[in-house]
ROFI-143848 format. One line per 3 residues: their letters; for each residue x, y, z of N, C-alpha, C, CB. Coordinates in steps of 0.05 Angstrom, whole numbers. Glycine has a CB too. Example, Ala and Ser with C-alpha at 12.3 -4.5 7.8 and 13.67 -1.06 7.14 Angstrom:
as) 264,-114,156,246,-90,156,264,-66,156,226,-89,181 | 257,-45,142,273,-21,143,258,1,157,282,-12,114
! end
This chain:
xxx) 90,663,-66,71,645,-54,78,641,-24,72,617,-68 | 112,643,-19,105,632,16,107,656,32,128,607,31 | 112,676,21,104,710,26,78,710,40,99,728,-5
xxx) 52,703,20,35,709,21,25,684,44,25,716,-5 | 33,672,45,22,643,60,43,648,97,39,603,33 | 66,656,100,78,663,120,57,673,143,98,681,112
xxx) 44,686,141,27,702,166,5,679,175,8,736,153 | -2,667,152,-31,651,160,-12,632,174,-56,636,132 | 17,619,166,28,604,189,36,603,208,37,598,188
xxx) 39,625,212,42,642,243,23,643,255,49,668,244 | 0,656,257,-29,661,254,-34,631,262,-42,673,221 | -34,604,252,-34,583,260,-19,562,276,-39,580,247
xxx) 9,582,290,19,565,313,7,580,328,48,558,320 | 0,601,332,-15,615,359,-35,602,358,-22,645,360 | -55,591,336,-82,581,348,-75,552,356,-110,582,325
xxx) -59,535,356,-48,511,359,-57,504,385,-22,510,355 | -50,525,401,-50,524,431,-58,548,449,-24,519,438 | -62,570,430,-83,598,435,-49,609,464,-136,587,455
xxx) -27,608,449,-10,616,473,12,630,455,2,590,495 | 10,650,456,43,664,443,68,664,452,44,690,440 | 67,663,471,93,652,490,102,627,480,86,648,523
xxx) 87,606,480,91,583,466,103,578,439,71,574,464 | 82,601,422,91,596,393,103,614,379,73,589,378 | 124,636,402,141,646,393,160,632,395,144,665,399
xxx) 162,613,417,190,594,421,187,577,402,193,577,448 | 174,570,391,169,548,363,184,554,341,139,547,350 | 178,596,342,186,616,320,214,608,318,181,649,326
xxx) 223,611,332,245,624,345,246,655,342,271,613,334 | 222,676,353,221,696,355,214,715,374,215,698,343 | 215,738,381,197,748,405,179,750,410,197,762,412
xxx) 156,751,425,142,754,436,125,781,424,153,750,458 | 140,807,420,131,833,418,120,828,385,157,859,425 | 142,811,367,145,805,337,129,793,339,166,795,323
xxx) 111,778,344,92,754,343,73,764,334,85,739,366 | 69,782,359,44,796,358,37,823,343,38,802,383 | 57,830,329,67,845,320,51,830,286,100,847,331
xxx) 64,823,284,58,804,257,27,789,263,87,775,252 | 18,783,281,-6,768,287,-36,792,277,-4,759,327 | -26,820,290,-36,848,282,-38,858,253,-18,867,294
xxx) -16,851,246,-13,859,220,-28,842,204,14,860,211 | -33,819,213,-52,795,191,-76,811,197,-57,754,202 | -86,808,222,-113,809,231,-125,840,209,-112,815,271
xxx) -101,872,209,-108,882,189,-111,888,164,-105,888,190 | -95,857,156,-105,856,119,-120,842,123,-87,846,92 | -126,827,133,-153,803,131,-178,829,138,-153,768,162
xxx) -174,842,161,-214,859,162,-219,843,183,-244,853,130 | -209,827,194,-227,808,219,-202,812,248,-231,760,206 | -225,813,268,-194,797,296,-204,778,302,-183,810,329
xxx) -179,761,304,-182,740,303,-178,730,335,-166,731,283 | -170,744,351,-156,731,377,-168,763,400,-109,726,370 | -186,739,419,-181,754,440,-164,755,458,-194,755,450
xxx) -156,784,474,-132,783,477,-135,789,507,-115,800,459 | -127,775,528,-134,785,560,-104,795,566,-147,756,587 | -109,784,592,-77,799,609,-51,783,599,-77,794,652
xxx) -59,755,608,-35,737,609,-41,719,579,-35,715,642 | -65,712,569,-77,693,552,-92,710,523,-101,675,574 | -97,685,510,-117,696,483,-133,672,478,-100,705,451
xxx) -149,680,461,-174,659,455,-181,670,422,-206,664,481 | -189,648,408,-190,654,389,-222,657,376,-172,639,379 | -227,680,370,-262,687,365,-268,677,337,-272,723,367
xxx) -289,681,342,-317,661,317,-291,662,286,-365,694,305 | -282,688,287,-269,689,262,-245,682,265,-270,711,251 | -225,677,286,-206,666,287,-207,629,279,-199,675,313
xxx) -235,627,290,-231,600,299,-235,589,263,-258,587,327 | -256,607,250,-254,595,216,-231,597,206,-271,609,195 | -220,617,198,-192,619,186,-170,597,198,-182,650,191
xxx) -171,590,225,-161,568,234,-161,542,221,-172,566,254 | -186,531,222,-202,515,209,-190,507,170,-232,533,213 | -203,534,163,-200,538,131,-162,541,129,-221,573,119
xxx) -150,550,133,-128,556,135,-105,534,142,-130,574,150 | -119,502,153,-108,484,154,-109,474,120,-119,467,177 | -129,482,119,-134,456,96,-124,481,65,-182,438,96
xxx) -112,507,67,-105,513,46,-78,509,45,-113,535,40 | -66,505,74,-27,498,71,-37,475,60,0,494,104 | -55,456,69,-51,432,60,-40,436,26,-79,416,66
xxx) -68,440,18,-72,438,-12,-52,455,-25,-100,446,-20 | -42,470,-22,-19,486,-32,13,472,-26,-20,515,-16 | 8,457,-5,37,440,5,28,413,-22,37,425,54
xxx) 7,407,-20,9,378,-45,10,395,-76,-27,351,-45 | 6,416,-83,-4,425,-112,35,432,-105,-39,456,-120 | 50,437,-96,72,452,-94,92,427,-108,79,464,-60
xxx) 82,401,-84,93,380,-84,94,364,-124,74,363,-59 | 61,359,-135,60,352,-155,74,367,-182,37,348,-155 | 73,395,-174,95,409,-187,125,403,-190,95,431,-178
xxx) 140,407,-166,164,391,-157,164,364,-173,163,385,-125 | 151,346,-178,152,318,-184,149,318,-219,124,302,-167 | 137,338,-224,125,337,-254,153,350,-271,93,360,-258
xxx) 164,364,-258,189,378,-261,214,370,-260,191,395,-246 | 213,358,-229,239,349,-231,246,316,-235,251,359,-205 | 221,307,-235,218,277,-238,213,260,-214,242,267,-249
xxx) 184,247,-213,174,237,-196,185,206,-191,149,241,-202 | 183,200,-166,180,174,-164,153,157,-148,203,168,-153 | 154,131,-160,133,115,-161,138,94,-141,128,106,-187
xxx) 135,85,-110,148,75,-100,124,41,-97,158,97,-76 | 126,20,-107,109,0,-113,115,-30,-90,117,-6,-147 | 105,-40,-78,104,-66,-61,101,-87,-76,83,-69,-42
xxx) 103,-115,-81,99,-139,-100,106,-155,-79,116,-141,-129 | 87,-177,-84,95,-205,-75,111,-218,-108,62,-225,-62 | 125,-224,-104,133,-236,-131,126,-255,-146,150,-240,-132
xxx) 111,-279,-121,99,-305,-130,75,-291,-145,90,-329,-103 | 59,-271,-141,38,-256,-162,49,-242,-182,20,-235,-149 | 63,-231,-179,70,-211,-207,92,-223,-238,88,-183,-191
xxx) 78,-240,-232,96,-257,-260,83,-252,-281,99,-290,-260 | 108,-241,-294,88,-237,-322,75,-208,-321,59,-261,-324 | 73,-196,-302,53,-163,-302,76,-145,-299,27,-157,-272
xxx) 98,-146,-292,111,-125,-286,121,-115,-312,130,-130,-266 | 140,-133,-316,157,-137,-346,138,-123,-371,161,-176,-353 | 120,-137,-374,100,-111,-394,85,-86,-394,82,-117,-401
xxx) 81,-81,-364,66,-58,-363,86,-45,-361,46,-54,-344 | 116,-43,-348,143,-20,-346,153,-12,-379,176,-37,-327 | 148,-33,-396,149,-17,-421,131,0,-432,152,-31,-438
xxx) 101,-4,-420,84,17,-435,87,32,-424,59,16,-440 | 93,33,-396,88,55,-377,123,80,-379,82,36,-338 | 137,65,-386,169,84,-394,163,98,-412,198,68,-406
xxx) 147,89,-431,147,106,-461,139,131,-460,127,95,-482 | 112,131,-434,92,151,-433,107,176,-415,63,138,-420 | 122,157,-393,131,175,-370,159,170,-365,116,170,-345
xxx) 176,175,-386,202,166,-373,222,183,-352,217,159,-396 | 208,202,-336,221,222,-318,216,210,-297,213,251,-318 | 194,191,-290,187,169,-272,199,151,-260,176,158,-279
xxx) 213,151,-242,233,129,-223,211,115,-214,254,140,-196 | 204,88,-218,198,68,-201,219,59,-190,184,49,-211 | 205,49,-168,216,27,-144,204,9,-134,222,37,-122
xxx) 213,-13,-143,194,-42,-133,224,-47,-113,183,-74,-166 | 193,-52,-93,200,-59,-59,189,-99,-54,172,-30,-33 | 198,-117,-58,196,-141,-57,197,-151,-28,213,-151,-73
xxx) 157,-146,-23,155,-143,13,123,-165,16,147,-97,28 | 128,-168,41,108,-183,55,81,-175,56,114,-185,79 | 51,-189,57,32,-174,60,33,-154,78,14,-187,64
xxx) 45,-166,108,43,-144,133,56,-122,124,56,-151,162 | 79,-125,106,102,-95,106,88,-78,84,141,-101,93 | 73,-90,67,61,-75,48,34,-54,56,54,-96,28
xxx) 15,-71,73,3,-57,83,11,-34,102,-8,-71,89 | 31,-39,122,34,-19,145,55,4,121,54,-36,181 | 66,-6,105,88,18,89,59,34,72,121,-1,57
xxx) 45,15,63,19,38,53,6,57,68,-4,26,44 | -3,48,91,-13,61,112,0,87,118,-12,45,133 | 28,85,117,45,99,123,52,123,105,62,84,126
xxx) 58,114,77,53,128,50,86,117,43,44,169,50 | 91,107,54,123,92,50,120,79,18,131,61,79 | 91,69,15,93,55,-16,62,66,-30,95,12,-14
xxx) 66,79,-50,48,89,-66,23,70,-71,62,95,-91 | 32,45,-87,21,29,-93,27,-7,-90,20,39,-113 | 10,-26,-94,9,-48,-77,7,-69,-101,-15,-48,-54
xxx) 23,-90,-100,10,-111,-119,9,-136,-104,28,-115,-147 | -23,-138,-96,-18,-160,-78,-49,-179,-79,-8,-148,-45 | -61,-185,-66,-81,-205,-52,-97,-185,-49,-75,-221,-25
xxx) -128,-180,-63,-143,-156,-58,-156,-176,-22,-172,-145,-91 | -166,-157,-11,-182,-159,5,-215,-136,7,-163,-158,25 | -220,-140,39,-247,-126,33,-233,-103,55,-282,-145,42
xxx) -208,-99,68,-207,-74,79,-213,-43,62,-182,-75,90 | -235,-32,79,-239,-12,59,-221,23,61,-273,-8,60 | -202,17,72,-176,40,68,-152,30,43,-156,42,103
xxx) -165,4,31,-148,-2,13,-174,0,-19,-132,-36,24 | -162,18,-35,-174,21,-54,-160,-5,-82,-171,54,-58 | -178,-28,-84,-168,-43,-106,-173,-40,-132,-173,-64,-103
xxx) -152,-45,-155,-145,-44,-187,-155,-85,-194,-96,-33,-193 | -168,-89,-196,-165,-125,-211,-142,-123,-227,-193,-138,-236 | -126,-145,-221,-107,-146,-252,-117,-176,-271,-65,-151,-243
xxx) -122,-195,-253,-117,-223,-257,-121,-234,-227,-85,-229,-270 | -149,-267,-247,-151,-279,-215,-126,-308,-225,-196,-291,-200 | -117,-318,-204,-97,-337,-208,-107,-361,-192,-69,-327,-200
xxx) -113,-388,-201,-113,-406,-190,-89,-423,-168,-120,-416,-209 | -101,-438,-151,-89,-451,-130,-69,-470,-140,-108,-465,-115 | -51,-481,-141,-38,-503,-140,-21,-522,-111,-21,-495,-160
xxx) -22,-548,-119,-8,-562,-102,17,-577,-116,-28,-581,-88 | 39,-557,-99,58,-557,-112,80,-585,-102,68,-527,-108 | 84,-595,-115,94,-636,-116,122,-637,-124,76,-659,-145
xxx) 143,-644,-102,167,-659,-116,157,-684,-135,188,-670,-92 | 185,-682,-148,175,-709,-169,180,-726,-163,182,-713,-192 | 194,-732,-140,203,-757,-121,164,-770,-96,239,-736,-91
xxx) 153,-747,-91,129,-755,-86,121,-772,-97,116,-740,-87 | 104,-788,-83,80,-806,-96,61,-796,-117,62,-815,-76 | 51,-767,-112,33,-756,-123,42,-740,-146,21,-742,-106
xxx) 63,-739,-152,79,-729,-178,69,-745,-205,114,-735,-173 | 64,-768,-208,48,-779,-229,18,-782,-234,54,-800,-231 | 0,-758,-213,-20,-758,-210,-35,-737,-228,-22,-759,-187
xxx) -62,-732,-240,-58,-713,-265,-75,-692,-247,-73,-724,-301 | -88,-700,-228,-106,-675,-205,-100,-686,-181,-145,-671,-205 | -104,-674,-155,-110,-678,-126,-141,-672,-123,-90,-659,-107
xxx) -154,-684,-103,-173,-681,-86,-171,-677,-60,-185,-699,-88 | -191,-661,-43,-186,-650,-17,-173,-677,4,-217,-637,-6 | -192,-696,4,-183,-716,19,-158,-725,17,-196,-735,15
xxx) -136,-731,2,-117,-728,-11,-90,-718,5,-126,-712,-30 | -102,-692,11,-84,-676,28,-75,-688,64,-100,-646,28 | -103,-698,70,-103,-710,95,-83,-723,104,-120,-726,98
xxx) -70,-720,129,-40,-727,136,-15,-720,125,-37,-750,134 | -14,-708,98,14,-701,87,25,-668,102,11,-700,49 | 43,-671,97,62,-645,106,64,-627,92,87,-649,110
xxx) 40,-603,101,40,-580,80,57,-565,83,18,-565,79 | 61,-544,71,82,-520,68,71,-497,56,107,-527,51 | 64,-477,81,51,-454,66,49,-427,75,28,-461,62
xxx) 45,-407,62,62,-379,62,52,-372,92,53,-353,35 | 62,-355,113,58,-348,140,25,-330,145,86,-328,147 | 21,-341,155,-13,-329,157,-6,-304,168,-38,-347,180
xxx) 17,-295,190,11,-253,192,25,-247,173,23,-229,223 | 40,-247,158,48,-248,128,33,-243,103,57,-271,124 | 24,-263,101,4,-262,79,-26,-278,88,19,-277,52
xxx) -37,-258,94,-62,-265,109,-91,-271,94,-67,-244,127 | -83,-266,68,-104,-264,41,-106,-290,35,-94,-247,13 | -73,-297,29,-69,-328,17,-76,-359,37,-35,-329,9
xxx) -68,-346,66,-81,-367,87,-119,-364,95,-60,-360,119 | -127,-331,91,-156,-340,90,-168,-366,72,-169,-317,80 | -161,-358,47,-173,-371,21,-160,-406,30,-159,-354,-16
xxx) -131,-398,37,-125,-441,31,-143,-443,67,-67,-461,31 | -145,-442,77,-162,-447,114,-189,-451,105,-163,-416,141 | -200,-435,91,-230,-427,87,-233,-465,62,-235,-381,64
xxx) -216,-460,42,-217,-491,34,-214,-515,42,-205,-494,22 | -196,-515,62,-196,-527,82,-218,-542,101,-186,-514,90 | -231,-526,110,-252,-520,127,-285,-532,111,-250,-483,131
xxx) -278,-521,92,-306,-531,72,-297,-555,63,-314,-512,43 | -286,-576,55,-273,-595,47,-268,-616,72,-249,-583,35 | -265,-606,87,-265,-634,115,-228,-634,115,-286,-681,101
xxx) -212,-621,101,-188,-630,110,-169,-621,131,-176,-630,92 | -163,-657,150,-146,-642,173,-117,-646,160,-149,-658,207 | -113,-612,157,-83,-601,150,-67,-602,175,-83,-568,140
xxx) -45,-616,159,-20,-617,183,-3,-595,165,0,-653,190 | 4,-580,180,18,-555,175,55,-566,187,0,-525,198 | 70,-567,172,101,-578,165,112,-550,172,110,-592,129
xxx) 103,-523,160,121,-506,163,106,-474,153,147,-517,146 | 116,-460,158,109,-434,151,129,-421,145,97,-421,168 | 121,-398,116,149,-391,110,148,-359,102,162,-412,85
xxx) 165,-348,105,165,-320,88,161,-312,66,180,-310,86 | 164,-328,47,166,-313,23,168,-348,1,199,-286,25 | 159,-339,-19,158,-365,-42,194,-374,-42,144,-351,-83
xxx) 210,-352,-42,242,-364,-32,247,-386,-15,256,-344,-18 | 241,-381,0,240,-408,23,226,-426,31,243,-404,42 | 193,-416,12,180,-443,5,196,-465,-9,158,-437,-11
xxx) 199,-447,-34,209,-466,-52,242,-480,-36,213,-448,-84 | 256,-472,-20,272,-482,-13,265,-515,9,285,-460,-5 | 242,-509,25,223,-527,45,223,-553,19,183,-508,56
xxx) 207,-538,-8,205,-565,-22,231,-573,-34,184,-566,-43 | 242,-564,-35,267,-584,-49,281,-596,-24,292,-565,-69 | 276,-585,-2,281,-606,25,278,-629,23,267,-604,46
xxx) 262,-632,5,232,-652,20,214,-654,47,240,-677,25 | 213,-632,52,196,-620,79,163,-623,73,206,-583,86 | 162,-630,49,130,-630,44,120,-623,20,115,-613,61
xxx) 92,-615,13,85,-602,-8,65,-586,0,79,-617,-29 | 62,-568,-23,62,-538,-13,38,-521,-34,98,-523,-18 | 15,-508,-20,1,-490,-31,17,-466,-51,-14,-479,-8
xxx) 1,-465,-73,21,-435,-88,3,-429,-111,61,-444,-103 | 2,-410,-118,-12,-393,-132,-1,-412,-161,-5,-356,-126 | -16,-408,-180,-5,-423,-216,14,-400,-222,-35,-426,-249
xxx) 32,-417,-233,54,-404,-247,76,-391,-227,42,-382,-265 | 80,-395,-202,98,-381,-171,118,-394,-191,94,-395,-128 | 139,-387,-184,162,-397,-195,183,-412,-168,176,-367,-212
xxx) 176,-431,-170,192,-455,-155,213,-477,-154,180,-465,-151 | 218,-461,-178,253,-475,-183,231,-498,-193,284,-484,-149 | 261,-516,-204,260,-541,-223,254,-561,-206,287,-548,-239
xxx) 239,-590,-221,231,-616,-197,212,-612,-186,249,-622,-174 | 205,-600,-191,175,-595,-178,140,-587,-202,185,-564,-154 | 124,-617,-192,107,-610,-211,86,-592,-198,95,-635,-224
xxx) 67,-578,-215,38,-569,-197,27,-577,-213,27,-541,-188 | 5,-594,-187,-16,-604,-197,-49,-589,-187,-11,-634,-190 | -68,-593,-202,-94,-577,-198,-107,-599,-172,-116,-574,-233
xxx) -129,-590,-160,-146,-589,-140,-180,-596,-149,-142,-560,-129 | -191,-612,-147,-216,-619,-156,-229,-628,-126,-214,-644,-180 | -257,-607,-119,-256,-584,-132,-237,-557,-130,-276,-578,-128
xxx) -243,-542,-148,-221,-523,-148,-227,-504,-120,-221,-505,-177 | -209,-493,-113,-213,-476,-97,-218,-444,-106,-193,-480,-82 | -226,-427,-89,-232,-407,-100,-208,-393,-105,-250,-393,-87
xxx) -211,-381,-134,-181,-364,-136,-173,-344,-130,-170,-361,-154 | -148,-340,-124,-135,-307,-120,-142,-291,-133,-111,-300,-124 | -153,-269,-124,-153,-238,-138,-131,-230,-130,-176,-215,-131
xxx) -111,-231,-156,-92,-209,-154,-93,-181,-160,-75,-215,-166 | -91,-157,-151,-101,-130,-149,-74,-108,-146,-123,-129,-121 | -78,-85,-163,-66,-56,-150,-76,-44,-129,-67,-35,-168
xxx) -69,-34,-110,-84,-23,-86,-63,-1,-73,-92,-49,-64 | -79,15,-76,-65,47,-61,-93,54,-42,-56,80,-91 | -79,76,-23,-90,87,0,-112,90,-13,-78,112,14
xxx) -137,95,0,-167,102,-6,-169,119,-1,-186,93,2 | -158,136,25,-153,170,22,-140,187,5,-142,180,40 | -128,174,-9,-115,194,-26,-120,185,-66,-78,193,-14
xxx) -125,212,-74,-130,212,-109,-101,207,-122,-143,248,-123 | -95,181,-141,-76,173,-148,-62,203,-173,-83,141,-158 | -46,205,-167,-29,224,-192,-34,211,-213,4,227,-192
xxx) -29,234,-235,-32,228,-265,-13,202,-267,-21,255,-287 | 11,198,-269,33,174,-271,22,151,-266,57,176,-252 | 10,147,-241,1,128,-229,-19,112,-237,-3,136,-211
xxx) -40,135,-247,-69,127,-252,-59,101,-286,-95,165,-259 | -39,122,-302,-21,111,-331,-11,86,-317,9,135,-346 | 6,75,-297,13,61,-290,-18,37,-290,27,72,-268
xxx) -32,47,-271,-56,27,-264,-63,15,-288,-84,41,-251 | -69,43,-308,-82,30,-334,-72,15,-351,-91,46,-349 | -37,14,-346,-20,-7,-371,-24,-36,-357,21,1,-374
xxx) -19,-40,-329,-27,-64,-322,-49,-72,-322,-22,-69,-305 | -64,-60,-324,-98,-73,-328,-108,-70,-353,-122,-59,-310 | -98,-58,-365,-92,-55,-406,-83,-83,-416,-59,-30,-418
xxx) -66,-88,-401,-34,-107,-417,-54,-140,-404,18,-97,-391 | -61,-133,-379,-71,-157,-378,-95,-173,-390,-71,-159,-360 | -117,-145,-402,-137,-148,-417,-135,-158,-432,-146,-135,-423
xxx) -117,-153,-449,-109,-163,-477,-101,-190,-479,-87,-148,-487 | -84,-196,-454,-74,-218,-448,-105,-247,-457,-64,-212,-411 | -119,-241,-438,-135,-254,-431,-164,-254,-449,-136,-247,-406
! end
C-alpha cells in the first residue's frame, strides 16, 4: 500500500508549490531523483502532469486533477489505515464531562458499553465548557457530555433534560421553604458557574432572569460545581445548580415556581466527522440506559 501511494506523495509536494528545488529539500533528496521519480509517475499514470520551463513548472489540466483527487485519497487511506490500527490494536475513546451533568449516566452506560467493546480505552477528561469545546474543535476529545447548544459544528445525542435548582444552606432562612419564586431571589448573594466557562448554563439562568424581573446580585463565579459547592458551605450565598449536582451535605435544593427552562443535557462530537463503530455503541448505551430510565 505505501509502495503504491509513495509517488502520488511526491507527485504532491511538487504541486504544493509547483517548485522542485523546494520539494526535494522537503525530500531530503536530489533534485535529478525528484524528477526522476516525478517521470516515472507521469509514465504509469498515461498523463503529464507538469509543465516544465527553464528554471520553473506548472502543473497542467491533468496535473492539477490528480492534485486535487490525490489529496483526498491519502486522506481516506490515512483514516481507513488509522480505523484498522484501532480495531486491532485497541482503540481509544477520549470523552469531556461536566460532572455536575453526568450523574448517574456514566456508571451505566460503561458497563453496557465494556461488554460489547472491551479493547476500548476510554478516557474521561473532567473539563470546562470552554476546554471541551476548543479540545473538540481540536480533535483532542472525541466526544462531549455537556449543555447542548445551537452551534452547528457541534453535532448533539439528547441524553436527559435536568431541571434548575436553588441550592440552600440549612442555616438560610429559605431552607424551610418547600419552593422559591423569582422575586425571592432579589438582593441575595448568588453563586454561579462562570459564564466563559459554562456559557449554556449562564444563558438559560440570565435569560430567567431577564424574563422574571430579577435584579441578580452575583456573590461569585466559579469553575467548577467543586468550588461552588465549597462558596456554599462558606456561606457566601446560594447558588443555581442543575437537580441532583452533588453538593456535599447541608445543603437543601429547593424548586423555582415558575420553573425555569431546563437543561438539555447532550453527547456531542465534531459535525465534520462520521462517529466510529465504538462510539456510535457508546452513543447508543447512554441514550438506551437513559430511555429505560425514564
Amino acid at each position: 500500500m505505501e509502495l503504491r501511494l509513495q509517488p502520488l506523495r511526491v507527485f504532491l509536494e511538487v504541486a504544493q508549490d509547483q517548485n522542485i528545488s523546494a520539494a526535494a529539500r522537503r525530500l531530503g533528496i536530489s533534485q535529478p531523483a525528484l524528477s526522476r521519480q516525478i517521470k516515472g509517475f507521469e509514465e504509469e499514470l498515461g498523463w503529464e502532469l507538469l509543465e516544465r520551463g527553464g528554471k520553473s513548472v506548472q502543473l497542467t489540466r491533468a496535473g492539477e486533477v490528480v492534485a486535487q483527487e490525490g489529496k483526498r485519497i491519502l486522506r481516506a487511506v490515512e483514516s481507513g489505515y488509522e480505523r484498522m490500527r484501532r480495531e486491532i490494536e485497541g482503540a481509544e475513546m477520549r470523552v469531556g464531562y461536566a460532572p455536575s451533568l453526568a450523574e448517574g449516566l456514566i456508571e451505566r452506560a460503561m458497563r453496557c458499553f465494556v461488554e460489547k467493546h472491551p479493547r476500548v480505552r476510554v478516557s474521561w477528561y473532567d473539563s470546562s465548557t470552554e476546554e471541551m469545546w476548543r479540545k473538540l474543535g481540536t480533535g483532542e476529545l472525541d466526544l462531549i457530555l455537556e449543555v447542548a447548544t445551537d452551534d452547528p459544528a457541534i453535532t448533539w445525542t439528547t441524553l436527559r433534560r435536568k431541571e434548575f435548582r436553588v441550592a440552600v444552606p440549612e442555616g438560610h432562612d429559605f431552607a424551610k421553604r418547600r419552593f422559591l419564586k423569582p422575586e425571592d431571589l432579589d438582593g441575595e448573594r448568588l453563586l454561579l458557574l462562570s459564564r466563559h466557562e459554562y456559557p449554556g448554563y449562564w444563558e438559560k439562568v440570565s435569560g430567567y432572569f431577564a424574563e422574571n424581573g430579577v435584579n441578580a446580585k452575583v456573590a461569585g463565579e466559579f469553575d467548577g460545581i467543586t468550588s461552588l459547592a465549597l462558596g456554599l458551605e462558606a456561606g457566601l450565598g446560594i447558588a443555581l445548580v442543575a437537580e441532583g449536582a452533588r453538593i456535599g451535605e447541608g445543603v437543601r435544593l429547593l424548586k423555582l415556581k415558575p420553573v425555569p427552562e431546563p437543561i438539555c443535557v447532550a453527547l456531542g462530537h465534531a459535525s465534520r466527522r462520521r462517529l466510529e463503530t465504538w462510539e456510535q455503541d457508546f452513543v447508543a448505551a447512554m441514550t438506551g440506559l437513559e430511555t429505560r430510565r425514564t
